[in-house]
Phi, psi and omega in degrees: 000155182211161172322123143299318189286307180319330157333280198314302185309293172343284219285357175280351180261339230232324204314310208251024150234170198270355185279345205237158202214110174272121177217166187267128195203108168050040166084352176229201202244126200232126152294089189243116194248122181038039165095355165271130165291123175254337209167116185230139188272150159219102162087234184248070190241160134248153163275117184232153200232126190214045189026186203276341166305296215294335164287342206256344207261315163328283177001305201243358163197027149243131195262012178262017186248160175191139194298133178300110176232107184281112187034042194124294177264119205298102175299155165250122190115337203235154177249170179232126165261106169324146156325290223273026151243015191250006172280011141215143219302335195293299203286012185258282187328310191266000173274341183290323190288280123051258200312300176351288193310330204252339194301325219248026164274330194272125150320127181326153185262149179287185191253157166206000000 
């Protein structure tokens, strides 16, 4: 399950660009750019994947990030953001720049 309203904000900051792809993923709502999870709402997070310098560094100075840990185990790169740092769009707006930026570094994924 995930924030609905917060959805909602996503996809009204998200609607116009073409780069992002919206989908249903692991109970929550997944952003995905050239076939990579760029950004995700999950239970009451958003998730951003900015790789592992830039996650560890988010980390040590934001005290609403905190490294993605999925049942136990830490993905490397990625981060979890509280809601509660998430109440305007501007500051939404830049963990979403955040992921993009880094999303769109990543190679194309091959056909197999």
């Amino acid at each position: 399950m995930y924030d609905r309203g917060l959805a909602t904000r996503l996809h009204e900051l998200t609607a116009t660009l073409f780069d992002l792809e919206e989908t249903r993923m692991f109970g929550g709502l997944a952003y995905m750019m050239n076939d990579h999870i760029c950004f995700a709402l999950w239970d009451d997070y958003l998730v951003i994947r900015i790789g592992n310098e830039s996650a560890s560094k988010l980390v040590e100075c934001d005290p609403h990030a905190r490294l993605f840990d999925l049942n136990g185990k830490t993905m490397k790169g990625w981060v979890m953001i509280a809601t509660d740092a998430l109440g305007e769009d501007e500051d939404l707006q830049n963990y979403i720049d955040m992921a993009m930026l880094f999303t769109c570094t990543l190679p194309p994924k091959t056909a197999k």
